[in-house]
C-alpha positions, -999 to +999 in steps of 0.1 A: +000+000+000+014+036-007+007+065+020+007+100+000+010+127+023+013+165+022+041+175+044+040+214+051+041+242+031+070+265+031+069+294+050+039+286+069+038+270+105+040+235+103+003+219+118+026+192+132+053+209+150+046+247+146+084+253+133+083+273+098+109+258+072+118+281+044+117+266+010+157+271+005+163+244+033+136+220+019+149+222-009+185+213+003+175+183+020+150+172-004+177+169-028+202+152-004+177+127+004+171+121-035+194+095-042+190+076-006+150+073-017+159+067-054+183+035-036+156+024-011+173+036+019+150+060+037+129+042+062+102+059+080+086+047+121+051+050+132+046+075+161+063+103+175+099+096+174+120+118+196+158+111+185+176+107+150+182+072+153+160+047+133+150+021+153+145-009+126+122-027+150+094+004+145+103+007+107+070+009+093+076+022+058+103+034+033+100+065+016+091+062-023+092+097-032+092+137-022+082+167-041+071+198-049+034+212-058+037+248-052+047+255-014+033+224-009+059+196+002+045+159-006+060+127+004+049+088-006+060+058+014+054+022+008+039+005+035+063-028+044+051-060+058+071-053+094+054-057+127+047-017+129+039-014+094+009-040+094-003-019+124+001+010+103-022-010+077-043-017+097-052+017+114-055+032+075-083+004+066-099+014+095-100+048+088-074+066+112-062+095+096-023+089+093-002+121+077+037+119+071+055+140+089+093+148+089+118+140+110+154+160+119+177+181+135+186+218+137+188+249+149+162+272+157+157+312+157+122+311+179+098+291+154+117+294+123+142+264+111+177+279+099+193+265+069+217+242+091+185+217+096+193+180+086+160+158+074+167+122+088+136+110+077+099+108+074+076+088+099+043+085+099+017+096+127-018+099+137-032+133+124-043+152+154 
């Protein structure tokens, strides 16, 4: 199964984490990340994940694909038959509202994340 997901927008408030990334540093790690989707390397949890590690026991998805319509950042992520990724299934064809969200590491200058951010990846969570 494929998740699609629209990230954030640039310049406006993220609806997950309130942080605002400009487009510039999107862009930058959208690009660095490119090759590690293009190579099946970008695995994604379910839940709130509060470190950079990936923990392969939570993997619940790889990342198929990021772009751009407009402001708008979009991801894609195959759903993989792991333990948490059948729970992720599951919630879906039951109707749970699950949204991709991104996951990093930066600095920040009050809400807004300065061009030094590093994406890690993108996990999935229930929308709130």
């Amino acid at each position: 199964m494929l998740l699609k997901s629209k990230l954030l927008t640039a310049g406006v408030p993220s609806l997950f984490t309130g942080k605002v990334y400009s487009r510039a540093v999107l862009e930058a790690n959208v690009e660095r990340l490119s090759s590690d989707i293009s190579a099946e390397r970008v695995l994604g949890e379910l839940g709130e994940v509060s470190d950079n590690t990936i923990h392969f026991s939570n993997v619940s998805h790889k990342m198929t694909g990021l772009w751009w319509e407009g402001d708008d950042l979009w991801g894609e992520a195959l759903v993989l038959s792991t333990p948490m990724g059948k729970v992720l299934l599951e919630l879906v064809e039951r109707g749970v509202s699950v949204r991709l969200v991104l996951r990093g590491f930066g600095y920040c200058d009050g809400d807004v994340v300065l061009g030094n951010y590093v994406l890690v990846s993108v996990d999935a969570a229930v929308d709130s």
